[in-house]
N, C-alpha and C positions, 0 to 999 in steps of 0.2 A: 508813542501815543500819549495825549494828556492823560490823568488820572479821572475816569468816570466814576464819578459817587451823584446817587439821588439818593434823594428820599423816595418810600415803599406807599404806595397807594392801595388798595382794591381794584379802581380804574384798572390798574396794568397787568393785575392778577390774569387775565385773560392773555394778556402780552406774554407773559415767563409761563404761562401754560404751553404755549403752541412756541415757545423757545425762538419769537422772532424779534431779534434783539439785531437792530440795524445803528451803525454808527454815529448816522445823522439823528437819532436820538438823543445821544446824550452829551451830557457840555462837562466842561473841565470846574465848572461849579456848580454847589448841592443845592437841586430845585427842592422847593418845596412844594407840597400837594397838603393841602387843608385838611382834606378828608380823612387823612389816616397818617399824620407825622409821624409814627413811631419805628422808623428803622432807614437805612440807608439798603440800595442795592448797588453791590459790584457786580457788572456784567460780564457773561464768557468772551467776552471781546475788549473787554478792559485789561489794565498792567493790575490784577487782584492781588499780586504782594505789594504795590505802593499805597493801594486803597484800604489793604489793614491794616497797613500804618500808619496811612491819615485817620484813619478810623480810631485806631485805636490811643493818637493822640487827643483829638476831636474828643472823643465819651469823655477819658481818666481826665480829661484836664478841663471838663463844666460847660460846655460846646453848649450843651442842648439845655444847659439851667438841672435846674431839680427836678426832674420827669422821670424820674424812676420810683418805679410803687412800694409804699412798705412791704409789701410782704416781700419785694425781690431783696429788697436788703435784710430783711428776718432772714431767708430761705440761705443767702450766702454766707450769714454768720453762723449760721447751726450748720451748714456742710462743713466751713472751715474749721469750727472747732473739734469736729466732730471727727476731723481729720488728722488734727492736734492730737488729741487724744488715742486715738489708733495708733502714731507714731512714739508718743512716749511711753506707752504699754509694751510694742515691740524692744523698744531700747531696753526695759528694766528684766525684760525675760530672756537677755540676751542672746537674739536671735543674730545670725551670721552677717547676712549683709550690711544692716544698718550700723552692726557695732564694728565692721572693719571700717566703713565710708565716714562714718563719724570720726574714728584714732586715722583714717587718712587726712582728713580737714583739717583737724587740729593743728597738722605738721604742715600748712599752708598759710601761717600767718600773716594779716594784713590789717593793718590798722583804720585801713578805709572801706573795708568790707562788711560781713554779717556772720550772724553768728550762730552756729547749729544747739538745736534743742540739749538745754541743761548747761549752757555757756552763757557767760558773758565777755569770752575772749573774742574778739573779730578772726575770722578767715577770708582767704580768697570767697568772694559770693557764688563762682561757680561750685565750689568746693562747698561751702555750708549747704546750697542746693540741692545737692546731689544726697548729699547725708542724710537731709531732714527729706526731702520726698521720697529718699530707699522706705524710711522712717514707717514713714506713713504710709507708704503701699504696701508692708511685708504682710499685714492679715490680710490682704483680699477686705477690707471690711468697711472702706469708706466709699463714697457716692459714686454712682455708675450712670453713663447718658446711653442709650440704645438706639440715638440718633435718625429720629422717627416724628416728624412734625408734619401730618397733611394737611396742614393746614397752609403752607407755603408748596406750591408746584415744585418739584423737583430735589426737594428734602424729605426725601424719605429712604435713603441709600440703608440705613441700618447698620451702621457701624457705632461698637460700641467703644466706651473708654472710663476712665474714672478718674476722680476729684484731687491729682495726684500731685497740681500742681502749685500750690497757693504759697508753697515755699520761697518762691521765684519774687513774688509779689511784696512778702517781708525782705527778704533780702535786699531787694530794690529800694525799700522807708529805710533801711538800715545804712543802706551806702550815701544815700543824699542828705539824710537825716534830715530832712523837709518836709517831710511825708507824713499825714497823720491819718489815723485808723480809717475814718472813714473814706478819704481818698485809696484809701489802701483797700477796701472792701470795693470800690468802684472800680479798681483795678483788677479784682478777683472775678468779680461779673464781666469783666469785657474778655477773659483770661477764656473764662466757661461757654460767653456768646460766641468767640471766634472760633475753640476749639468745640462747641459741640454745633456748630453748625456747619464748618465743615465734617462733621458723623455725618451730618445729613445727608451731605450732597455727592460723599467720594468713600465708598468701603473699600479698606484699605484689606482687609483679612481674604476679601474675593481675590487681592493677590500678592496673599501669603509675606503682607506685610504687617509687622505689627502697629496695634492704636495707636502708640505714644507718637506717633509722627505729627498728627493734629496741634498736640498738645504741646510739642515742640515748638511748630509755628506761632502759637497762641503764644508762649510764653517769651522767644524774641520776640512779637509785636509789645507784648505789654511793658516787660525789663526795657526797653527801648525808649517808650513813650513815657514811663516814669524817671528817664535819666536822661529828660531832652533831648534825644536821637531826633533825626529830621527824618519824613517817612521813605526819604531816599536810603538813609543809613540801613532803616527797618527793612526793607525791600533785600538789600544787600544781606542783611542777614539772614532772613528767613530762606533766601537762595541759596547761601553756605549750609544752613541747617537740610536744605532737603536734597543736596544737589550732591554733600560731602558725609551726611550721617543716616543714613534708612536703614534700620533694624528692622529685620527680615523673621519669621514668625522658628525661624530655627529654633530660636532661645526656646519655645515651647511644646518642640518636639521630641518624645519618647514620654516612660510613662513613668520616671520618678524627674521632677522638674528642679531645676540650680538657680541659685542666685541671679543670674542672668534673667528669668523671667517677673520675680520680682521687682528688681530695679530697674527694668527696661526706661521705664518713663523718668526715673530720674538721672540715667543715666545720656537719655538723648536731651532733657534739658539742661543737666549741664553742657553739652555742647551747643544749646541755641545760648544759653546767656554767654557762652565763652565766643558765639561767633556774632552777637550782637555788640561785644564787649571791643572784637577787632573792628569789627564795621563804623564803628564811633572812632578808633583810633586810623582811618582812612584806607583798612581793607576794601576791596572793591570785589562781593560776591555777582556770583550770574543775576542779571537784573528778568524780570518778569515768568519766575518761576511757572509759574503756570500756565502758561502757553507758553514756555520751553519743551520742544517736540520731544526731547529724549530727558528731559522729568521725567518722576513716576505717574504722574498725573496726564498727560497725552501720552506717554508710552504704553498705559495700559488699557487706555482708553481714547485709543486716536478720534483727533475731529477732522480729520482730512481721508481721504483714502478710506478702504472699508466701509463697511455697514453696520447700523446698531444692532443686527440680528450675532454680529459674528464680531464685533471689537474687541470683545471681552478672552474672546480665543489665543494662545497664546502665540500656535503657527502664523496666525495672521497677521496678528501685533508685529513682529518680529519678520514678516515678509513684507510688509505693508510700505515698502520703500514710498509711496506717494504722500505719506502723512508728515515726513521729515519738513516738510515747508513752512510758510507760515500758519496761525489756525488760531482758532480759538480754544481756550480751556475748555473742558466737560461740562462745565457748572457754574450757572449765576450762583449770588452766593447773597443771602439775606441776612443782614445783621442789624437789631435790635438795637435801640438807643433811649428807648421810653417807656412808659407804660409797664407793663406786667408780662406781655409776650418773650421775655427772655429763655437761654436756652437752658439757664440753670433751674428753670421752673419746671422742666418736662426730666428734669435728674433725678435718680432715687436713692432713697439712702437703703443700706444694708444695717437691719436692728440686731446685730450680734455678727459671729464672722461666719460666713457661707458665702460660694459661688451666686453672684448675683440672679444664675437662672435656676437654682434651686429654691426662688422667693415662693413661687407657687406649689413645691410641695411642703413644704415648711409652713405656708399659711393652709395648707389642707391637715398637719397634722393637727395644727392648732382647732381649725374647725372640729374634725373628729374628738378631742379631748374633750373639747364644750360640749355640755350637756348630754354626755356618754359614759355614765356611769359604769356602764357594763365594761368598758375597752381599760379604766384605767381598773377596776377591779381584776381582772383577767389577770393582770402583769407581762413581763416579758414572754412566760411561759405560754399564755395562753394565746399567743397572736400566731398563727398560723399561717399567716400569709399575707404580704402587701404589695398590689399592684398599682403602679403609677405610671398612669398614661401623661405622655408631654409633648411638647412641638419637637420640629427640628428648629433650631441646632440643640437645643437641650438634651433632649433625646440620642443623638448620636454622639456628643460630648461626655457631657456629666453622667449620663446614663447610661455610657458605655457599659457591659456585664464585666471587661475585663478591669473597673475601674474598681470593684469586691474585695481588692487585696490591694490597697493604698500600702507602700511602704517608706511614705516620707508625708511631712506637714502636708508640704506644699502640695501633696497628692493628693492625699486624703481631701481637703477643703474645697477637691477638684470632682468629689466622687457624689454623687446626689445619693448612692447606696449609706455612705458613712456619714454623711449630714443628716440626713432623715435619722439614720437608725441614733445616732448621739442626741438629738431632740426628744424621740420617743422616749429613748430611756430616762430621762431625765424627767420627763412627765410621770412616767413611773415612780419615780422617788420623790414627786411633789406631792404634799398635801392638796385633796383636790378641794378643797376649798380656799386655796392660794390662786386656785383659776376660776376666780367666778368672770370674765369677762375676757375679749382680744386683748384688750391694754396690758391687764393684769398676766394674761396667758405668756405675752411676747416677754415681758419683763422676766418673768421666772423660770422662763424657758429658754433662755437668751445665753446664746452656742459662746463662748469665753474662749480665749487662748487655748485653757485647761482641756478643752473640749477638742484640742488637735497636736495638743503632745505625745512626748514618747507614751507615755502611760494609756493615756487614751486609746494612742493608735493601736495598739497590743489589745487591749481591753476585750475578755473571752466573749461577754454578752454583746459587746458590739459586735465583733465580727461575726458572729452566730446570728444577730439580728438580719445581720447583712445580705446572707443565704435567705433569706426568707425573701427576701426585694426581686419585683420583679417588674420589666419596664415594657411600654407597648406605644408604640407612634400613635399617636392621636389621627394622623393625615390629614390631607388636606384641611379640614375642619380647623384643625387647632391649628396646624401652618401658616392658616389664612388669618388667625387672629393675633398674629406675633410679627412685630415688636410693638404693635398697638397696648398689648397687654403680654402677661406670661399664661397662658393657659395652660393648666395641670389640672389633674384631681387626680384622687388617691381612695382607693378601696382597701380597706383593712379587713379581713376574714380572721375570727377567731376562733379558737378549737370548737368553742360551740354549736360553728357553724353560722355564727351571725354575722352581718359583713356592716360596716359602717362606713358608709361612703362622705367623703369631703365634700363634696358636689363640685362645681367646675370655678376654677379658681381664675380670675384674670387678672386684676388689680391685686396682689396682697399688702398687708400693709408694709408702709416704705415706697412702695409706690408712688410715681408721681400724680397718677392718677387715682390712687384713692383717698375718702375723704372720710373716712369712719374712728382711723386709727387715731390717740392722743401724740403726734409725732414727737412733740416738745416733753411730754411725760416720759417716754421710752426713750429718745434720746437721751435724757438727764441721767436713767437709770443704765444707760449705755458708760455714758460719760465716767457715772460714780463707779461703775466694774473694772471699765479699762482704763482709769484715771487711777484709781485704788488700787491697783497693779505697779503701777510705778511710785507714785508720789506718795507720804503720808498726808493722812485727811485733815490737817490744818493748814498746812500749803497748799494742799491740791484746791481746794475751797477759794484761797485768793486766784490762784493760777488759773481755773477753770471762769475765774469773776470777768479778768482781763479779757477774757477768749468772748465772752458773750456779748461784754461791751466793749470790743475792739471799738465800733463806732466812733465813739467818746473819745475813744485815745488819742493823748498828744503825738505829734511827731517825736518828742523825746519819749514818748512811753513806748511807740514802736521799738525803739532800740530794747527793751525788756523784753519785749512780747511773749518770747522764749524760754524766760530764763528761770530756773530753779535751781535748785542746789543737786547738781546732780550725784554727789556725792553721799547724799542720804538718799538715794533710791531704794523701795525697799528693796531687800535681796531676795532674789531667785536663782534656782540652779537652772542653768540652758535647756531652754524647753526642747530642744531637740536633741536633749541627752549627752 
């Protein structure tokens, strides 16, 4: 079947409500509609791997003119730096993964490739990929989608993922060395529209798959379209990438977590840019991935045979011999080309390192310390008691009681008990008049590496804090207001007897959704901790210059992008001892 791409009306809003998408609709060319130009629709009856490849050559290569809003180009340069910075913080604290995947790269040399953070030597580009995204994902601490947009029928699946992947997209300016920052940022937005919009439409965790899968197909479509792939090649690839590589949620099962869970996402994109890498050299992957019946995509949620009451079941799935036919995919699928509705606008950032569903009791401690004299005089000693009610999945995750006795990073950062209690204490040893304000609050209370090492983890007053935590489902109530927001609050009970409540927390800041916090302020002061960590502050200063205004950058400054001396890192002993 030809490739269906429109353009996204209102008008038809009613049409992808009621899911009645008929073929005599659409044409093998992108109609336009006046009213509302701002996005293309792939239909569940369309080839949706050839159309995010036209798609995604279409955006990166000026299809649509200059119709993207400043602030979406602000929003992707402060994720990607922000991202930058997370990873070479990891590198200088000599955390496991990133610094094996780096000294693997290195012994992959390639004069036509890219170059992993703190190099200016080329490697193979799947290989510096894999490096710098371990890199950048090992805090937990850069931008999260919770893949939750009702404002388009049928995106609101609620899968979530993070900002893992912008590696791919340097890599790409680095290999064609054509490529300049700002095409290079266009590229980073189509990376985040493809893959957080598929969050919307397909949760991948309801079967026990893990995120990075999304972000895999995002990032063959984009490495693709930045190295003049045709979107037949792209199609090909992102079929090798789902059909030959699906990371299954194993990697984050039990309750001290390995290497494996942190590199997941860099790990399945290097095998998209290694299978978009064969697809250009005349590999021929399965074509039309998603209405391929034995995908994970119609396998786990047949469109033939069964019923939506019971798709999702897995006896069914698996007995459902009638749905092997032909069929449509599960899901139209909306992607953004103009304006401001992109899907890296609805992403959050994380203002220090925590589990992204512990934003809402970490913005209730903050509450509680403002204008609470009485909680930080008290001290550690005198808090008696803290309960924190939250939704599910929080609740039954992070909030597990068996999560009390973290005994690795990776754990602990996993445990809403040890997040909270490393905050509060730390407010305890603030001057409270270094908290006169949220802005002020987040900055000086802003959770650090230091805050999930050996020392830490051990630390008598944390774990004793720990004991005092205590968790309670919100129900239905709070259930029903997640992934719109995180709803939490927090009751703090001190020996006196007095209790200080958070009140109900939805948006905290970092939030996509709220609009109180100074973002651009508390990022910087993110930047200069985990920036500070690695680099000395007269480098870091130019280093951190580049990352802001990527925009501005020549294609020959992309080949720097990365580069510092990584040889004067400062020194750390392995934060995980």
């Amino acid at each position: 079947q030809s490739l269906s791409c429109i353009t996204f009306a209102p008008a038809i809003m009613r049409v992808l409500a009621r899911h009645a998408f008929r073929r005599s609709n659409w044409t093998a060319s992108v109609r336009a509609f006046s009213a509302y130009p701002h996005a293309v629709v792939l239909p569940k009856d369309s080839n949706q791997a050839l159309g995010i490849g036209q798609y995604a050559i279409d955006f990166i290569n000026g299809k649509y003119g200059e119709t993207v809003d400043d602030k979406v180009w602000e929003r992707i340069e402060m994720f990607h730096t922000d991202s930058v910075m997370c990873g070479v913080s990891a590198l200088a604290m000599k955390t496991n993964a990133p610094t094996v995947l780096r000294n693997e790269a290195l012994t992959y040399k390639d004069s036509n490739g890219a170059t992993v953070f703190g190099s200016g030597e080329k490697v193979s580009p799947e290989k510096a990929v894999v490096a710098n995204a371990s890199a950048v994902r090992e805090w937990d601490s850069n931008g999260t989608v919770f893949g939750y947009n009702p404002s388009i029928p049928g995106h609101t699946a609620g899968e979530f993922g993070h900002n893992d992947f912008y590696p791919v997209v340097v890599a790409a300016a680095q290999v064609t060395g054509s490529i300049d920052g700002k095409k290079a940022l266009r590229a980073m937005i189509a990376s985040d529209e493809i893959r957080g919009r598929l969050a919307e439409v397909f949760s991948l965790k309801s079967y026990k798959i893990d995120h990075v899968v999304h972000g895999a197909i995002a990032s063959a479509a984009v490495y693709g379209a930045l190295l003049g792939a045709t979107p037949e090649q792209i199609e090909s690839a992102i079929g090798m990438a789902v059909a030959h590589y699906i990371p299954f949620r194993a990697i984050r099962a039990g309750r001290d977590l390995s290497d494996s869970k942190g590199s997941s996402a860099a790990i399945s994109t290097e095998a998209a840019v290694l299978s978009m890498r064969r697809a250009m050299a005349g590999f021929a992957g399965p074509k039309d991935i998603f209405r391929n019946p034995e995908s994970i995509f119609r396998f786990f949620e047949p469109t033939t045979g069964g019923t939506s009451s019971n798709k999702d079941i897995i006896d069914i799935t698996l007995g459902n011999k009638q749905r092997w036919g032909p069929g449509d995919a599960p899901f139209n699928l909306v992607l953004s080309h103009s304006g401001s509705d992109f899907a890296v606008m609805g992403m959050h950032f994380k203002l220090g390192l925590y589990e992204h569903q512990s934003a809402g009791a970490l913005q209730g401690v903050v509450n509680a310390v403002l204008g609470n004299p009485d909680l930080l005089a008290a001290g550690p000693s005198g808090v008696s008691g803290i309960e924190i009610t939250a939704y599910e999945p929080a609740y039954g995750i992070i909030g597990d009681p068996a999560k009390k006795n973290p005994q690795t990073r990776q754990s602990a950062d996993h445990s809403m008990a040890f997040i909270v209690s490393r905050m509060l204490l730390k407010a305890f040893k603030t001057d409270a008049a270094t908290l006169s304000d949220n802005n002020a609050a987040w900055k000086a209370l802003m959770l650090s590496p230091y805050d999930y090492g050996h020392e830490a983890l051990w630390d008598k007053d944390t774990r004793e804090m720990m004991q005092r935590i205590s968790f309670k489902h919100g129900g239905p109530e709070y259930d029903a207001k997640y992934p719109d927001g995180i709803p939490t609050s927090m009751d703090i009970t001190l020996s006196s007897g007095k209790t200080i409540s958070s009140g109900l927390v939805m948006y905290p800041s970092g939030h996509a959704r709220d609009t109180a916090a100074d973002l651009k302020g508390i990022l910087h002061h993110k930047a200069e901790l985990l920036g500070g960590i690695a680099i000395e502050k007269d480098e870091l200063s130019g280093f951190h210059s580049r990352l802001v205004n990527m925009i501005d950058a020549s294609a020959a400054d992309m080949q720097q992008i990365y580069t510092f001396d990584y040889n004067k890192l400062v020194s750390h002993p392995p934060i995980d001892g």
